[in-house]
N, C-alpha and C positions, 0 to 999 in steps of 0.2 A: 867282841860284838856286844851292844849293849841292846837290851829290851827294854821298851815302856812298858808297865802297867796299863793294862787295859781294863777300864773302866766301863762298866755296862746296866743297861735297865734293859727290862724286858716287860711284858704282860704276860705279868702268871694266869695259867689258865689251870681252873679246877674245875674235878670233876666231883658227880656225886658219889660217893659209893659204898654209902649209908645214911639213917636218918641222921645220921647224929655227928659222922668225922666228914671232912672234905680233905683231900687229900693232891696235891699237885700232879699234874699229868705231865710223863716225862719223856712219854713216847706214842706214836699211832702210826697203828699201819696203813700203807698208800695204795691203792691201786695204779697199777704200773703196768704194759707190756713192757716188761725188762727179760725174757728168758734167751733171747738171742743177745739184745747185750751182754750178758751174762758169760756166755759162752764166747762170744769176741774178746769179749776183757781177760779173762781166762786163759786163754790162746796168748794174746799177749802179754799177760805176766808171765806164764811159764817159757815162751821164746823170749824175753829180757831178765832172766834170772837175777843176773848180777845185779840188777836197779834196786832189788827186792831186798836189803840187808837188816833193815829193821823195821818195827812197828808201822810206822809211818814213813808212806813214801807218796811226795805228792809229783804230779804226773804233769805233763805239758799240755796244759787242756787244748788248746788249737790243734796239736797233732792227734790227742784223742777223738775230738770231734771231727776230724777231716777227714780220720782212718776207720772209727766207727761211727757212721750218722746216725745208730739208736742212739746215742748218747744224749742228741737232742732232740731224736722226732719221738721218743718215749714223753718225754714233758710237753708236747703240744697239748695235748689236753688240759693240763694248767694252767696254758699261757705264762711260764716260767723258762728261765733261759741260764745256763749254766754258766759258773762261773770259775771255780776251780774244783780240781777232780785228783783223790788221792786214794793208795788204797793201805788198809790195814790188814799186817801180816801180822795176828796172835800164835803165840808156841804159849803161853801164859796157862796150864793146869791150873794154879794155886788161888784160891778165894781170896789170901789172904793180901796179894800182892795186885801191884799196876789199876790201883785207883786213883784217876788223873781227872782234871776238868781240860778240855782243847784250850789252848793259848791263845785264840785268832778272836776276827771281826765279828764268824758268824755266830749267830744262836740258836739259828736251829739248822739243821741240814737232812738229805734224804741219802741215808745208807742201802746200800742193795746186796742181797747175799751172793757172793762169786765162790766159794766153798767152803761145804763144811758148816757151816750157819746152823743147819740145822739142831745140829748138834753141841752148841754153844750154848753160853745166856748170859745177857747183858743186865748186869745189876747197878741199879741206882742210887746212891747215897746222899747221907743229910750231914754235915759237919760245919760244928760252930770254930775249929780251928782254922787257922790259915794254914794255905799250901809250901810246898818250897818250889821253887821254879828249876824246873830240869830242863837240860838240854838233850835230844837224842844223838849219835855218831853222826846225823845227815844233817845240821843243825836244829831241826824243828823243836820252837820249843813248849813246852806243856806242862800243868801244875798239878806237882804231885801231892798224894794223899797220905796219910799213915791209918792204915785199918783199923788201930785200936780206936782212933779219934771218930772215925762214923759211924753212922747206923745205916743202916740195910733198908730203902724203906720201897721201893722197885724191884723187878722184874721182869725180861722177855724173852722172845728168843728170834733171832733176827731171818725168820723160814721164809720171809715177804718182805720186802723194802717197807722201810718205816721212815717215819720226821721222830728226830733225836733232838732232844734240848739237850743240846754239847757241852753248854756251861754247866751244865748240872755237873754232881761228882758220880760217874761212871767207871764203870771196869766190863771188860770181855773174861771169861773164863772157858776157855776151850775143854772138850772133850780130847783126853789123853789119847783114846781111840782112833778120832780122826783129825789129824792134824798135815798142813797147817790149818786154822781156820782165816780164809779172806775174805774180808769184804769192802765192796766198793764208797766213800764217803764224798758227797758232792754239797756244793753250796753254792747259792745264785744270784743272780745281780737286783731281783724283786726280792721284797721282804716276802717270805711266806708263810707267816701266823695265819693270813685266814685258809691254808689247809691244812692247819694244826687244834681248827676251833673245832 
C-alpha cells in the first residue's frame, strides 16, 4: 500500500497569554449535549470488543448514525454535520512514548470523552524534526514522533469534548489506575475553524 504525503495550511489561531508571549491554541472545549451519546457509544464498543484491537479504530459512520442519532442531533446547534467517526483506545502509561501527529484530511476535529478521560492528559508538542510514517495492525496510518526531538509546550484533560488541532504533535497519556482510556474522535464535512476562534 502506498501513501501520499499530505500536505497542509491552516490558520494558526493565537491566543494571548501574557503581555509579552503569544502562544498557539491547540485545543478548546465545546459545549455539547454528549452524555447519552456517550453512554450509547459505550455500550457499543464493549458489545463489539473484537473491533477494538488497537489505538485507532475508525467505525462505519452511516451505521453509527442510524443506530445512535445523538451522533448528529448533538451538532445541530453548530449546524455542523459529521463525517467520519473513530474511537481511540489508549493503554499508553509512559510520557515518554506515542507522540504522533493523525495522517488524514482533517485539522481540527471534536473529540468526546467515552471513558476514563478524566483521568488522562493530552500533551502538545513543538518539533523541528521530521516524523517517520507508521502504520497501525488495522492499517491506519500516522506520524510518529521521537520525544527526545520535542518540547512539551500544551496541556489538557479531555473531562468535556473539545476541537483538537490534530496535526499538531500530540500524545494521550493514561492513568495506570483507570484504564482503558476511550474516547470518541469525529470530523466533518464543514470546515470548523470558526468554532475554534
Amino acid at each position: 500500500m502506498t501513501y501520499k504525503v499530505i500536505a497542509y495550511t491552516y490558520r494558526a489561531t493565537w491566543v494571548n497569554k501574557s503581555n509579552y508571549k503569544y502562544v498557539m491554541k491547540y485545543y478548546k472545549y465545546i459545549d455539547l449535549d454528549y452524555k447519552i451519546f456517550a453512554e450509547k457509544m459505550k455500550s457499543y464498543i464493549f458489545s463489539n470488543g473484537e473491533m477494538f484491537k488497537t489505538f485507532w479504530t475508525q467505525l462505519d459512520s452511516d451505521l453509527i448514525l442510524s443506530n445512535i442519532p445523538e451522533t448528529s442531533s448533538m451538532f445541530k446547534p453548530y449546524n455542523i454535520n459529521v463525517m467520519n467517526i473513530s474511537i481511540t483506545r489508549s493503554f499508553n502509561t509512559n510520557s515518554l512514548l506515542g507522540l504522533h501527529r493523525d495522517y488524514s484530511e482533517a485539522e481540527l476535529r471534536i473529540n468526546i470523552p467515552i471513558l476514563n478521560c478524566e483521568k488522562s492528559v493530552t500533551n502538545f508538542y513543538y518539533s523541528t524534526v521530521d516524523p517517520t510514517l507508521e502504520i497501525l495492525a488495522n492499517g491506519i496510518p500516522y506520524l510518529d514522533y521521537n520525544y527526545k526531538n520535542c518540547t512539551l509546550v500544551d496541556s489538557f484533560c479531555l473531562d468535556r469534548p473539545a476541537i483538537l488541532r490534530v496535526k499538531e504533535i500530540h500524545q494521550v497519556v493514561a492513568n495506570a489506575n483507570y484504564l482503558p482510556r476511550i474516547s470518541c474522535t469525529i470530523d466533518f464535512k464543514e470546515n470548523i475553524f470558526h468554532l475554534f476562534e
